[in-house]
N, C-alpha and C positions, 0 to 999 in steps of 0.2 A: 770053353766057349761061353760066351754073354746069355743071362737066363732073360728070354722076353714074358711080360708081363701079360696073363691071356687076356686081361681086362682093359688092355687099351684099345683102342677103335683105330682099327688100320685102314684107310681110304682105300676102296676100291677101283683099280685100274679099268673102267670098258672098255678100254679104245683099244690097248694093246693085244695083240696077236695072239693066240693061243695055238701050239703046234699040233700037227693031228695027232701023232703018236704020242701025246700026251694024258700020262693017266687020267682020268675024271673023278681021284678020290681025291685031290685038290680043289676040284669045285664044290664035290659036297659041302666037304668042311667052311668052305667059301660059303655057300646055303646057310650052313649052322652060324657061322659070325653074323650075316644077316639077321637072322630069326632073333642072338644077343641084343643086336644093336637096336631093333625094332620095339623090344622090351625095355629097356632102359632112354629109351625117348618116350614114353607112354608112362613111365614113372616120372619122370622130370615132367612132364605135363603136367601127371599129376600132381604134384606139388608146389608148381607155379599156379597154376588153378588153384590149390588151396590157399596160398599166399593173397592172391591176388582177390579171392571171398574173404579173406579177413578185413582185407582193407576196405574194401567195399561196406563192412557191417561198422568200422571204425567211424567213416565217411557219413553211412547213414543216420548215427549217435551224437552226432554234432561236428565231426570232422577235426582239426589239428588247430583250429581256430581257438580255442578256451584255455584257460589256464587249467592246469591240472587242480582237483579237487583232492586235496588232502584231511581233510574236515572229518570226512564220513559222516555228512549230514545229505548225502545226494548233491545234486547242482548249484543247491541254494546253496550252500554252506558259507562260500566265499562272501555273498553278496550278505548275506546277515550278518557275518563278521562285521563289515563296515561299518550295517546300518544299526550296531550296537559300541561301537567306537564311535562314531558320531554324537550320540546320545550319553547324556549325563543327572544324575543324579539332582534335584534341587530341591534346596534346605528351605522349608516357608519362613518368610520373617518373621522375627520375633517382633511378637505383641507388647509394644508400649505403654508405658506407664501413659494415663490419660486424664483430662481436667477441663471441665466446663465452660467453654465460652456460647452466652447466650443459651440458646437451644442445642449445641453441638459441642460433641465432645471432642479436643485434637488431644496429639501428642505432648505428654509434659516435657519432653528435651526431644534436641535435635538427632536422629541416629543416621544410617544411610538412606540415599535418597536420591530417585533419579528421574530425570524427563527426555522424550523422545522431542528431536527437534529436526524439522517441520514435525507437528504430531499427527497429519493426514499425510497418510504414506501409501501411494502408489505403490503396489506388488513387482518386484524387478527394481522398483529405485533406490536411489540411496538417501540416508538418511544417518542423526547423528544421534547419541545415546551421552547425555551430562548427568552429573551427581559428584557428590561428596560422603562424607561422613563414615569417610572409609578408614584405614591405617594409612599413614604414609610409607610411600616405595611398596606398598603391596601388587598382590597380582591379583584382577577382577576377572571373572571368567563373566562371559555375553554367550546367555542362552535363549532360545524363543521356545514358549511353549504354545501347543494350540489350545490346547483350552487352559483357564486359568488353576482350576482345581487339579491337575494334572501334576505329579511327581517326579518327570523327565522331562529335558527338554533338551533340544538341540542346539548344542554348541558349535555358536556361529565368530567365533574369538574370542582373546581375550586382551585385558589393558592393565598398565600398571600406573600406580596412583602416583601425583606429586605429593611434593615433601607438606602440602596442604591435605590428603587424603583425598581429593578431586580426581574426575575420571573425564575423560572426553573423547569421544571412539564411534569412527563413522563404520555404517553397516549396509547391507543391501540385504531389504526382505526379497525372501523366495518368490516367486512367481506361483507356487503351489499354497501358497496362502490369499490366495484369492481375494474376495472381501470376509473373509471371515475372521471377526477380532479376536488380535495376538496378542500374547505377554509377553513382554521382554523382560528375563530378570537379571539383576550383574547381581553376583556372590563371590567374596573374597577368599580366597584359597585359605584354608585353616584356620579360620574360622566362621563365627555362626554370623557374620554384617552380613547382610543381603536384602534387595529391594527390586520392587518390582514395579514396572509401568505398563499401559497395555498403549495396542499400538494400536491405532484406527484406521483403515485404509478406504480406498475410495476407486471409484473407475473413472475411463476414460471412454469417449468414443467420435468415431468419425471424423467428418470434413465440409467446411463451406465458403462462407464471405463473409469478412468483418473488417471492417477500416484497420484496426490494432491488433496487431498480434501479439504486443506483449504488455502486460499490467498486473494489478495489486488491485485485493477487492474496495468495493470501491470508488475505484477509478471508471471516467466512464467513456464510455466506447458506441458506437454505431454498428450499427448490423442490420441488412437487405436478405429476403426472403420472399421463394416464391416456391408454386406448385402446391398451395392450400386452397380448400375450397373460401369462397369468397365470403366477406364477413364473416370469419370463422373466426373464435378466439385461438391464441396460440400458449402456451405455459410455455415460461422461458428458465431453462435449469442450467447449473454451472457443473459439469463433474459426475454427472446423475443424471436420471429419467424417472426418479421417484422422490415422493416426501412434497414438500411447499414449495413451488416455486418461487421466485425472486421478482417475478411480474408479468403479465400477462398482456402480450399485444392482441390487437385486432386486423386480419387482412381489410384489404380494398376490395372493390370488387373483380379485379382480377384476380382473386387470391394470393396476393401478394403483400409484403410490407417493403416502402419504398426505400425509406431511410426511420430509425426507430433510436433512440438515445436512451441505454441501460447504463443501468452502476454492474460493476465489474461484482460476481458473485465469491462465495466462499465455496475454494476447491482443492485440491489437492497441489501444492507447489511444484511447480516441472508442467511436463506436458501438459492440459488440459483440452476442456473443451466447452464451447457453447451449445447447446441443444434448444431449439425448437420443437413441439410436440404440440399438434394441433389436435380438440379437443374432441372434434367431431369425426376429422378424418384420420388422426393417429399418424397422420405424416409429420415425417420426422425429416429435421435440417439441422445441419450439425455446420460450425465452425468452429477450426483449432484456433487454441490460444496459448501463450506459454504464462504461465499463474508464474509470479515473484514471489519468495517468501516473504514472511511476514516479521521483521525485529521491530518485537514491541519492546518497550522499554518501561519499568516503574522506580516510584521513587515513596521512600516513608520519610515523616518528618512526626517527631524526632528521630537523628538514627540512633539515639539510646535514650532509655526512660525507665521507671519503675512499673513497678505492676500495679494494675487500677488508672493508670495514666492515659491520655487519648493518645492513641497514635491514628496521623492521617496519610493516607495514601493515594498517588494519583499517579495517573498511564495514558500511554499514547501508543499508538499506529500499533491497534485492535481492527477487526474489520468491524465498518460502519454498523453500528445497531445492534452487535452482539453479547452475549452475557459473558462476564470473565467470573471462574472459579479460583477463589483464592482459597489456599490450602497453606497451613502452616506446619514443618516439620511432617509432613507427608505428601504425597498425592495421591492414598488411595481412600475408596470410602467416600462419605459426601465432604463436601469442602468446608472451611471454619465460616465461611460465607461467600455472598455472591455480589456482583455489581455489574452495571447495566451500562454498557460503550455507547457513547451519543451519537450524531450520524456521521464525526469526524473522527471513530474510532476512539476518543477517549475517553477516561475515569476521572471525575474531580471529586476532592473531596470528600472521597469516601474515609468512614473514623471511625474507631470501636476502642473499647477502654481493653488495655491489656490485663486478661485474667491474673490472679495469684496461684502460684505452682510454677508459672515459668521463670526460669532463670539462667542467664548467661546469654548468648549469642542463640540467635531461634532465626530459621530459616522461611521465607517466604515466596510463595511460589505463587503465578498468577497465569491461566490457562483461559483461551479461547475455546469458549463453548463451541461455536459450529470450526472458525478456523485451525484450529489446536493450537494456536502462535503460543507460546511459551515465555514466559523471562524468570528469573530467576533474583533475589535478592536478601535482602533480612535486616536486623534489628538487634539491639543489645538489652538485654531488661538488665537493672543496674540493682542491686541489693536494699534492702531500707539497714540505715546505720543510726538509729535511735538514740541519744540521749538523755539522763537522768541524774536530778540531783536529789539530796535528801531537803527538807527543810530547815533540818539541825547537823551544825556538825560534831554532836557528840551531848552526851547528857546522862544522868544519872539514872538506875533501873526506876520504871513506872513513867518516865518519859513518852509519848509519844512523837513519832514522826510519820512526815508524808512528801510525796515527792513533789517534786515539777520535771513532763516531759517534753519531748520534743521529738521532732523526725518519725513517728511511727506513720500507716496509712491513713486517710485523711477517714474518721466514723467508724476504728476498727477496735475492737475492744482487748484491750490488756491485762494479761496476768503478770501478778505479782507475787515472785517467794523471796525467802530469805533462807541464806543457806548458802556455804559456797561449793560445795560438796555435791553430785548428782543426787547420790542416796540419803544425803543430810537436809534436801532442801523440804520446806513445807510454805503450802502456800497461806498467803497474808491477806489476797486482795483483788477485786476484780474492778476494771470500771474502767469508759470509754473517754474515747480524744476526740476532740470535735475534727469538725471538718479541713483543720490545716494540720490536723495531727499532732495535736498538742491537749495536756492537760495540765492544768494547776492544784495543788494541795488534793494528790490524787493515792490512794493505798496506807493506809492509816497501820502505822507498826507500833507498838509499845515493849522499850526496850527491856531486857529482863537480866537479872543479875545470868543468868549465862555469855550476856553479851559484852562482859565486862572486855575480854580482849578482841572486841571488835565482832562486826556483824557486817556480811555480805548481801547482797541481793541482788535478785536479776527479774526484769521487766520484759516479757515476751510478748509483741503482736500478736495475734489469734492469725491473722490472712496474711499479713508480709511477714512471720517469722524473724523478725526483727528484735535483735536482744538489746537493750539498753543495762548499763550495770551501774552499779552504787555500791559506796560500804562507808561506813564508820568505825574510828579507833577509837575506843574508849578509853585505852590509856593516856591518852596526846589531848583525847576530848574536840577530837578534828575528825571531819570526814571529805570523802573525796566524791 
């Protein structure tokens, strides 16, 4: 016979009949299967109840919503990963050789170098990052740091240079940089080029009534105002509700201004705004405006020249009446000098003699003190290539000679050795070129029986570094 298992749960029949002369030790046992089955529902309960308290403490610990934390840094762990993968590492620029113009010292060569364009930048907008002086085909990494002394910053892209070493890579500042001034640095992957700009931003606010909605500072516009008390002065600001304002109306005696003709302010390119702020009652009117960027353009004449030479420089569409910083071969630190936009926004004119130290191709950069307007350009300084003869071409020992020059800087004073050898040369002679850079019967040599198979010499500018060479064959009794 088939062995049944005592542990299964056999349903109980009520309904059916039970005969009377039927023993009743069948229903015992029937009793004791109940009392089983009563115990083993009371254990499944409890188990489900204990299942069912776990999930509940799961639930109350943040629930099935989170990524699992593998870290074993607690909750955080994940989120600090990120926000140290985000962040990177920046190298400060190296410190340039430097050389005196005027009262200020700039860069002696051109190295990397970069501007933020529009340079008043709205928090959330976009904006563009130029430079050069990089490697060609390299990779530039774009970090923002908040403050400038700072040795990490967040990496917000990066760009790779043309076959010019040039960079141009638009960006959107964070919204968490408020107004408070950022640096933007680009640094070229492997190795030390890197440069920095700071980025300056600006606010915005509110809403009102103005003839124009869109212009360049400037340009001029109408604007109606009311709800001031009456003859009340009003301060009229672009972008802002602090600092100098741009002009000051006066209400009527309604408190109002009917119609009022402003030059368009210096503000932040994109969105903007016009503000009203009266003086007494602190009411405030605001109308939106959309600010236009600003392409200014410059131009140097000569575009190549020697050192000590004027170069002159002139620009247009600056905003009206602003100071431009001109920065050569950098833009940080104070400028090589400054110049002052007339009320149509341009430079004339402006000229400074180019210092001695520079050489080759030198970069110029010209910056809008309140607008940031930016342009970018430069210059070639061209080498001095000297000239010299002797007075004789050739002569017996106790001879003298002396030269005639030409081509050195125009008052700059010249040395002369003889010698053709680095370590063999000794100097002969000292004395200046007048003002076209020229000297006659200048360095006086007397020839000596060593000079029998000829004698070399070299003429060296003091400030243009300019060599001029000479020699004499004393066998031919000819020199060159």
């Amino acid at each position: 016979m088939p062995e049944y298992d005592d542990d299964w749960d056999v349903p109980e029949d009520e309904d059916r009949d039970v005969p009377e002369n039927e023993d009743d030790t069948p229903r015992r046992n029937r009793n004791k299967d109940k009392k089983k089955i009563s115990w083993k529902t009371v254990l499944l309960a409890l188990v489900v109840f204990a299942i069912v308290g776990s999930l509940v403490q799961v639930i109350a610990r943040g629930g099935f919503g989170g990524a699992l934390n593998t870290t074993g840094n607690g909750s955080g762990g994940t989120a600090k990963k990120e926000q140290t993968e985000q962040e990177q590492e920046v190298r400060p620029p190296k410190a340039p050789k430097t050389i005196r113009l005027g009262n200020q010292r700039i860069p002696q060569s051109s190295g990397p170098i970069i501007v933020i364009n529009p340079g008043l930048v709205t928090p959330g907008s976009k904006a563009a990052v130029e430079g050069g002086g990089f490697d060609k085909k390299a990779t530039v990494d774009i970090l923002l740091k908040a403050r400038k002394s700072a040795t990490k910053g967040r990496a917000i892209g990066s760009v790779k240079t043309d076959r010019y070493g040039s960079i141009y890579a638009r960006f959107t500042l964070p919204e968490s940089a408020g107004n408070r001034p950022t640096t933007l640095v680009a640094q070229q992957r492997g190795s030390s080029k890197s440069a920095e700009a700071q980025v300056v931003t600006g606010g915005a606010v509110g809403t009102a009534r103005i003839n124009k909605m869109v212009g360049r500072p400037g340009d001029v516009v109408s604007v109606s105002a009311h709800g001031f008390r009456p003859g009340e002065a009003i301060d009229v600001f672009w972008g802002r509700t602090t600092g100098t304002p741009v002009t000051t109306l006066r209400t009527d005696s309604g408190g109002g201004v009917g119609r009022a003709d402003i030059k368009v302010g210096v503000a932040p390119t994109g969105s903007s705004t016009l503000v009203l702020v009266g003086k007494r009652s602190k009411t405030t009117a605001t109308a939106p405006f959309q600010m236009l960027a600003m392409y200014p353009s410059i131009k140097s004449s000569p575009y190549a020249l020697k050192a000590g030479q004027r170069l002159t420089l002139s620009a247009k569409k600056f905003a009206p009446g602003e100071r431009v910083l001109v920065y050569i071969n950098s833009t940080g630190g104070l400028p090589a000098f400054t110049a002052q936009a007339n009320e149509m926004g341009q430079i004339r004119d402006v000229a400074f003699n180019v210092p001695f130290g520079l050489k080759g191709r030198q970069t110029l950069m010209a910056i809008g003190d309140q607008s940031r307007a930016v342009v970018r350009s430069g210059f070639t300084v061209l080498p001095y290539s000297p000239s010299a003869e002797p007075s004789a071409f050739g002569g017996r020992a106790g001879t003298t000679l002396s030269f005639y020059v030409a081509g050195f800087a125009p008052g700059e004073t010249v040395n002369a050795y003889a010698g053709s050898a680095a370590n063999s040369q000794r100097k002969i002679g000292t004395f200046q070129v007048d003002s076209r850079g020229k000297a006659s019967a200048v360095g006086s040599y007397k020839i000596t029986p060593a000079d029998e198979s000829g004698v070399s010499f070299q003429l060296i500018g003091q400030k243009s570094g300019g060599v001029a060479k000479a020699s004499i064959n004393m066998s031919s009794g000819q020199g060159r």
